[in-house]
VEXDREN-2710 file (C-alpha; in Angstrom, 1 decimal):
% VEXDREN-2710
k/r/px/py/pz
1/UNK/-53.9/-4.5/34.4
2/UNK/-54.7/-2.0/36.9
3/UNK/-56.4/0.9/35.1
4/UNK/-57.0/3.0/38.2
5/UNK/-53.2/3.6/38.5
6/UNK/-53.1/4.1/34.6
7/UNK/-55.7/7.3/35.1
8/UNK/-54.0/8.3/38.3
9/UNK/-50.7/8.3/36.5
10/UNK/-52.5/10.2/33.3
11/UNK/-54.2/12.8/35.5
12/UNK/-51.2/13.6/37.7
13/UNK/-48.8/13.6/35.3
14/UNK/-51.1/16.5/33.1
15/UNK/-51.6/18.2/36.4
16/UNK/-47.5/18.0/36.6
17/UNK/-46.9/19.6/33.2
18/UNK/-49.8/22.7/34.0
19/UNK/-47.7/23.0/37.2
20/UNK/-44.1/23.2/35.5
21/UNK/-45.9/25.5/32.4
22/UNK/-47.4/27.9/35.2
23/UNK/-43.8/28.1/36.9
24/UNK/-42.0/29.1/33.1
25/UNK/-44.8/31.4/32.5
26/UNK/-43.4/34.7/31.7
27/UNK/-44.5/38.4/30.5
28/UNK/-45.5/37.0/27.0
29/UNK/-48.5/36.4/28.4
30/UNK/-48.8/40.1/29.4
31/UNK/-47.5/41.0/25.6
32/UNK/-50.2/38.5/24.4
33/UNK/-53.3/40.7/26.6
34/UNK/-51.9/44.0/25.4
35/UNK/-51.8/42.4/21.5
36/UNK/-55.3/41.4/21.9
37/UNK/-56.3/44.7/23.5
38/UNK/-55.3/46.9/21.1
39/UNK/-56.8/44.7/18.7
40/UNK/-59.7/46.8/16.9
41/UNK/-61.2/44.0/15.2
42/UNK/-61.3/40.0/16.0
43/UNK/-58.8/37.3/17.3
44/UNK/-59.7/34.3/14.6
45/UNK/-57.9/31.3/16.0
46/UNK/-56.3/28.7/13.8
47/UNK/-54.6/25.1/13.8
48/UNK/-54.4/21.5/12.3
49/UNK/-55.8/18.4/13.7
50/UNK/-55.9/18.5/17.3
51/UNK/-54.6/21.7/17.7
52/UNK/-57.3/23.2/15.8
53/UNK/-60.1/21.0/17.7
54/UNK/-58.3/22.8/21.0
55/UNK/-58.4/26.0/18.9
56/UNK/-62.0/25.9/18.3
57/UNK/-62.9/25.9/22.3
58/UNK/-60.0/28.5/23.1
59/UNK/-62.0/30.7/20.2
60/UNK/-65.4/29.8/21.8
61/UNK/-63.9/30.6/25.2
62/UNK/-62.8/33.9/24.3
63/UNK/-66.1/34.9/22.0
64/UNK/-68.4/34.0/25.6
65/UNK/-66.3/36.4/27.7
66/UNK/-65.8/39.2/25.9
67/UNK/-63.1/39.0/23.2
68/UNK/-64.5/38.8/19.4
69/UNK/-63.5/35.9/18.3
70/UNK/-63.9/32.6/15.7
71/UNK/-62.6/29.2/14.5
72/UNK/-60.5/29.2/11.3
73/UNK/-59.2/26.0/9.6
74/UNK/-56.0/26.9/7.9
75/UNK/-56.9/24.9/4.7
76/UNK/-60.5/26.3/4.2
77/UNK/-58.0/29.7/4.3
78/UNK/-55.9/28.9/1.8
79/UNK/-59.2/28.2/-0.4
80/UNK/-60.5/31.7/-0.2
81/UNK/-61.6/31.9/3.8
82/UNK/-58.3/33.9/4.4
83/UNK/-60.5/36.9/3.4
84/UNK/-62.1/36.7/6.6
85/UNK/-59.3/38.1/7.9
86/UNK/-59.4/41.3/8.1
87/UNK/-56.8/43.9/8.5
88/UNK/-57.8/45.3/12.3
89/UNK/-58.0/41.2/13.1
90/UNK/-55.1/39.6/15.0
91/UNK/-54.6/35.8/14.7
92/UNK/-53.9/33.2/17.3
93/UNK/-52.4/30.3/15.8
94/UNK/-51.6/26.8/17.2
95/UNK/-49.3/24.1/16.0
96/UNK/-47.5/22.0/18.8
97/UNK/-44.6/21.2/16.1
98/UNK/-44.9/24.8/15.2
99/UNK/-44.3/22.6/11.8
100/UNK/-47.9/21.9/10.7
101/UNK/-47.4/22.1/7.3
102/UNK/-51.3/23.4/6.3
103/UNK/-51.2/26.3/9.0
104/UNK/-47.3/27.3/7.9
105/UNK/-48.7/28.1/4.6
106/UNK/-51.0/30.9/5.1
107/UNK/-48.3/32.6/7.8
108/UNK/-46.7/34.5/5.3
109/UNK/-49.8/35.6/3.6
110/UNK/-51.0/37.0/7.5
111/UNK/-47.7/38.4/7.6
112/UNK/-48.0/40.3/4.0
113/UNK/-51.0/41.9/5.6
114/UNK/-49.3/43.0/9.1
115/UNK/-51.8/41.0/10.6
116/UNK/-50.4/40.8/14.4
117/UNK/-49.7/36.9/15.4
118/UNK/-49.9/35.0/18.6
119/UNK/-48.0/31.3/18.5
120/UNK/-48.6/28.6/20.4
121/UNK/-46.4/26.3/20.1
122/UNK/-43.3/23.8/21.4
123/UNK/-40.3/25.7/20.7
124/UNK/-39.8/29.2/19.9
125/UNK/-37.1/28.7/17.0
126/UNK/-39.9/26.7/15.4
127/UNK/-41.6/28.0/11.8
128/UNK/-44.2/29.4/13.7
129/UNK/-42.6/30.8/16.5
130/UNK/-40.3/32.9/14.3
131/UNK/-43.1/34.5/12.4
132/UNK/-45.2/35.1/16.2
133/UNK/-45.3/38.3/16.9
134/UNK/-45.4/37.1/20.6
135/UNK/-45.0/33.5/21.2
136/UNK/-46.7/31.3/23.7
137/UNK/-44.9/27.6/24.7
138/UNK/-47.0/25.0/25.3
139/UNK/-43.4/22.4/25.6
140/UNK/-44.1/19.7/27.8
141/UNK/-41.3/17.1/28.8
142/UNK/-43.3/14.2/28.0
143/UNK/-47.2/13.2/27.0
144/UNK/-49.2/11.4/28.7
145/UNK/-49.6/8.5/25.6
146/UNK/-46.9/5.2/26.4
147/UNK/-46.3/5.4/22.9
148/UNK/-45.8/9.4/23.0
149/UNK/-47.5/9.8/20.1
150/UNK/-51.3/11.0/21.0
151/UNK/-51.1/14.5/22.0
152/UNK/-52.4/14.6/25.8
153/UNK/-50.3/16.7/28.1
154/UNK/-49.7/19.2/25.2
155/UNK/-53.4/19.2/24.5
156/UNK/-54.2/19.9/28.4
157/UNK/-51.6/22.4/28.5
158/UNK/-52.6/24.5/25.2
159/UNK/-56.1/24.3/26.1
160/UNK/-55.3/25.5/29.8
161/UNK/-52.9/28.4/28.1
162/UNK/-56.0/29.2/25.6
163/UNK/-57.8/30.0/29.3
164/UNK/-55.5/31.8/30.9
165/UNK/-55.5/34.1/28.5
166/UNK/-59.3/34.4/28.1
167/UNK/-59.6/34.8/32.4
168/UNK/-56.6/37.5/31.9
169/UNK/-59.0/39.7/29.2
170/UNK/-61.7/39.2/31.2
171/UNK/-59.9/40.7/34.0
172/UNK/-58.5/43.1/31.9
173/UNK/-61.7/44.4/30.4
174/UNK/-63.6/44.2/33.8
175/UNK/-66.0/42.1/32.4
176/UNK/-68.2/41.2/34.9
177/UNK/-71.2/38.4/35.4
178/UNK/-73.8/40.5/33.7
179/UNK/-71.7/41.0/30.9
180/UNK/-71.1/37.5/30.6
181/UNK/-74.9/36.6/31.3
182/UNK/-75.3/38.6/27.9
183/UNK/-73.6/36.6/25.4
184/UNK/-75.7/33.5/27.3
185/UNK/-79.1/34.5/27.5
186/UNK/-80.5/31.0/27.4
187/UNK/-77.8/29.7/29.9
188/UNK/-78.7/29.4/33.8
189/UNK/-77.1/32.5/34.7
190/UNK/-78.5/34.7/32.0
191/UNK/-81.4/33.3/33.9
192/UNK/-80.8/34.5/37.2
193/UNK/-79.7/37.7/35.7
194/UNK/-82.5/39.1/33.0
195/UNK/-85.4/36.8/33.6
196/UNK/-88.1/39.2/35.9
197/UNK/-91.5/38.5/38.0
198/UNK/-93.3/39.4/35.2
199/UNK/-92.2/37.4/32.6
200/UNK/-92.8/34.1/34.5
201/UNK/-96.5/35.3/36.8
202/UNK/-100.1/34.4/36.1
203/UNK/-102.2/36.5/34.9
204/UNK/-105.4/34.8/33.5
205/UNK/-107.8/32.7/35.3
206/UNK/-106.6/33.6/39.0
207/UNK/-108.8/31.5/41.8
208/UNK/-110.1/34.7/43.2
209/UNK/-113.0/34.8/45.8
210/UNK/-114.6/37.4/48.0
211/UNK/-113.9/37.9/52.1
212/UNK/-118.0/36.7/52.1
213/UNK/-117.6/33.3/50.1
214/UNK/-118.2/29.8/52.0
215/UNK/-115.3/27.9/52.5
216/UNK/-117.3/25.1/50.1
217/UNK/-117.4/27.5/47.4
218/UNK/-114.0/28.5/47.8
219/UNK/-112.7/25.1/47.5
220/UNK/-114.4/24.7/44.4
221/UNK/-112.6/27.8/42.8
222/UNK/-109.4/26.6/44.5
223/UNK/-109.4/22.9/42.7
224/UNK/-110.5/24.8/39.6
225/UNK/-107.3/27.5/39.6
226/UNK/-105.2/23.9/40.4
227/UNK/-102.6/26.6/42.1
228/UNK/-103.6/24.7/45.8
229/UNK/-104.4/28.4/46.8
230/UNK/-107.2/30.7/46.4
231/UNK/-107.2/34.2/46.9
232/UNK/-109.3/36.5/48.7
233/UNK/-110.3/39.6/48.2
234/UNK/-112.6/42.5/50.2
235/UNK/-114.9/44.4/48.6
236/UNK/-112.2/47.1/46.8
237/UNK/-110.6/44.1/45.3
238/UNK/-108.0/44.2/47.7
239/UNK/-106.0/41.0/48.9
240/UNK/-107.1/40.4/52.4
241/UNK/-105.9/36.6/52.7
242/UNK/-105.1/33.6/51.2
243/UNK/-105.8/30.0/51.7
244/UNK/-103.8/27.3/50.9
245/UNK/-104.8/23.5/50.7
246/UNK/-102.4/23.5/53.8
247/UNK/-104.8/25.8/55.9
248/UNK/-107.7/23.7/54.4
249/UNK/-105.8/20.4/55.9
250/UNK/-105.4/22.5/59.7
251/UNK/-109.0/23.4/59.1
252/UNK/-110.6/20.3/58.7
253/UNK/-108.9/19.5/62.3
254/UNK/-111.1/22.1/64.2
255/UNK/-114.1/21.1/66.4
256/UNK/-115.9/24.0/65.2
257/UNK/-114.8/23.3/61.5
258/UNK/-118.1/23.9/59.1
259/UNK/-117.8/23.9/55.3
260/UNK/-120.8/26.7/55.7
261/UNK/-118.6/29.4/57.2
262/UNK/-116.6/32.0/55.8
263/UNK/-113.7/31.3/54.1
264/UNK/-111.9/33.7/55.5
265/UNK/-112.0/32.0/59.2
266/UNK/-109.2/29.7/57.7
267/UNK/-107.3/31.6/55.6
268/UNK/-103.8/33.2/55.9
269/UNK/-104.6/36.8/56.7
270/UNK/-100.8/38.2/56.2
271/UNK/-100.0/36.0/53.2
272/UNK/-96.6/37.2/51.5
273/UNK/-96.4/39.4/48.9
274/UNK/-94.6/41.1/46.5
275/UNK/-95.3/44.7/45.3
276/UNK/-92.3/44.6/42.8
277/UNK/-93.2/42.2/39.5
278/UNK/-89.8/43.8/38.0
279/UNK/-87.9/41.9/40.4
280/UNK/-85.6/39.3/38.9
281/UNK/-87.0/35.5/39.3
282/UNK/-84.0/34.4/40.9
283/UNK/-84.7/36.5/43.9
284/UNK/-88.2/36.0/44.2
285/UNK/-87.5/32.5/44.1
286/UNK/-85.1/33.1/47.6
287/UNK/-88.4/34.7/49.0
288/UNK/-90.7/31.3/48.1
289/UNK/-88.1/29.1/49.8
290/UNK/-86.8/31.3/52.7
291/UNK/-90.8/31.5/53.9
292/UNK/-91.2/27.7/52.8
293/UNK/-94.5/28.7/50.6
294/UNK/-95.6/27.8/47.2
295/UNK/-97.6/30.8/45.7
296/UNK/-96.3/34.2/45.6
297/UNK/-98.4/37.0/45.4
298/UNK/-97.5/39.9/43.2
299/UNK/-99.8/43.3/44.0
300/UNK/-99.3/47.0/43.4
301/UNK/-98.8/49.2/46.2
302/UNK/-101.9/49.3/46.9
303/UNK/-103.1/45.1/47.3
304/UNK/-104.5/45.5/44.1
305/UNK/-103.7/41.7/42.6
306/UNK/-101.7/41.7/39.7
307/UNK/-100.5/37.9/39.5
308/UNK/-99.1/35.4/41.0
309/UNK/-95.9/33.4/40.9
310/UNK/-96.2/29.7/41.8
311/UNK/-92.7/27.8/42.5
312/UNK/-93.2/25.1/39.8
313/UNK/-93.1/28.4/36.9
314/UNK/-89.9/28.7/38.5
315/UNK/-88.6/25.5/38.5
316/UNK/-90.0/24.9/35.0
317/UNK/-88.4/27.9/33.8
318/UNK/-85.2/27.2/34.8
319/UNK/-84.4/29.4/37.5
320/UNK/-82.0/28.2/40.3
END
């Protein structure tokens, strides 16, 4: 049995069904935005089986961009959870059949309430669709399943539909990356977006030396700071240089080389720096890779050392 051409023939016959759905696709989808809109308080999803696992990412989808939303099974409802409906809510429900006997139920008690309704479902004349307030088709011509009984294509298309309406409110309510950075704080771009300099630098315990130390004193404060650097400083506490285990290495290849002299002789005298600690990570990350360094040095305006930022904080924080 050749189970590559099975997949093929699953994944392009799903494709074909988003491609026929996106041709049929008319201004409900506009009514649907404009429902949800004016919607004061939150779009609670609902469905049976499958539908309602499909519901519970369309409700997760919308919730992370913007629209207030949650997961609600249609038989906890009937069992007291309809109360968390509220009357400014609007309801987004999801039966294929539009028959689903558990979610037809509580329709007429979200009607009783003038809750607004969005279906999503095969035909329009269906028990759902007559009680949608607008009505969203998710009819394919046939599922993926040889036996056309496991919901695939309609599963693809009503989660692709849930989507498209999430991308459309986000375009609708402008919501941008920082907006969306908020409701993931602990994600990669929430990251990028809110983590500074400062909340990621050293502080404590810097390998600091003077412009007058021997280099074989300065090498023993650089293996104790186990940053590979140590930094220098003149006699205001000023950075004047920095030397790196790299300039050590280049050192040791000089004739003159002496572990007696200065440790300023080898050292970096325009080492890079930032005078900004409120800078996000992300960017001072750019500035460690562009200049192909390891340790960044954060000052004040004046040199003054105030920290320093080595690439594996970054890394281990999770900052791309």
């Amino acid at each position: 049995m050749d189970f590559i051409k099975i997949a093929k023939e699953v994944l392009e016959l799903e494709a074909k069904e988003l491609q026929n759905a996106a041709q049929k696709l008319g201004n409900e989808i506009e009514k649907a935005v404009d429902l949800v809109m004016n919607t004061k308080g939150k779009l609670i999803v609902t469905g049976v089986g499958k539908s309602g696992l499909v519901g519970a990412k369309i409700a997760a989808t919308l919730a992370s961009t913007g629209t207030s939303s949650f997961f609600l099974h249609p038989t906890e409802a009937m069992h007291g959870d309809l109360g968390m409906i509220g009357k400014d809510d609007a309801v987004l429900a999801i039966s294929y059949s539009g028959e689903s006997e558990e979610l037809i139920r509580i329709l007429p008690h979200v009607k009783r309430f003038n809750i607004p309704l969005i279906g999503m479902a095969r035909d329009k004349n269906s028990s759902l669709g007559k009680y949608s307030d607008v009505f969203l088709s998710v009819d394919i011509e046939k599922e993926a399943c040889p036996l056309q009984a496991a919901p695939t294509c309609s599963t693809t298309l009503t989660l692709a539909l849930g989507d498209a309406l999430a991308v459309c409110l986000m375009y609708k309510r402008g919501f941008a990356k920082e907006d969306f950075a908020s409701f993931h704080p602990g994600g990669s771009l929430g990251k990028r977006l809110f983590v500074k300099v400062s909340d990621l630098m050293r502080t404590k315990k810097l390998p600091i030396v003077s412009e007058s130390t021997k280099l074989k004193d300065a090498i023993v404060v650089m293996s104790e700071g186990r940053l590979g650097n140590v930094l220098i400083t003149d006699a205001k506490n000023k950075l004047v240089g920095l030397l790196s285990d790299g300039d050590l290495r280049r050192a040791l290849m000089q004739e003159d080389f002496s572990m007696e002299n200065s440790v300023l002789e080898y050292a970096c005298l325009s080492p890079k720096v930032l005078d900004n600690k409120l800078m996000l990570a992300s960017d001072a990350l750019l500035i460690v890779e562009q200049n192909k360094i390891q340790l960044l040095v954060i000052t004040d305006s004046e040199k003054t050392i105030e920290g320093v930022l080595h690439i594996h904080d970054l890394v281990e924080a999770g900052i791309k």
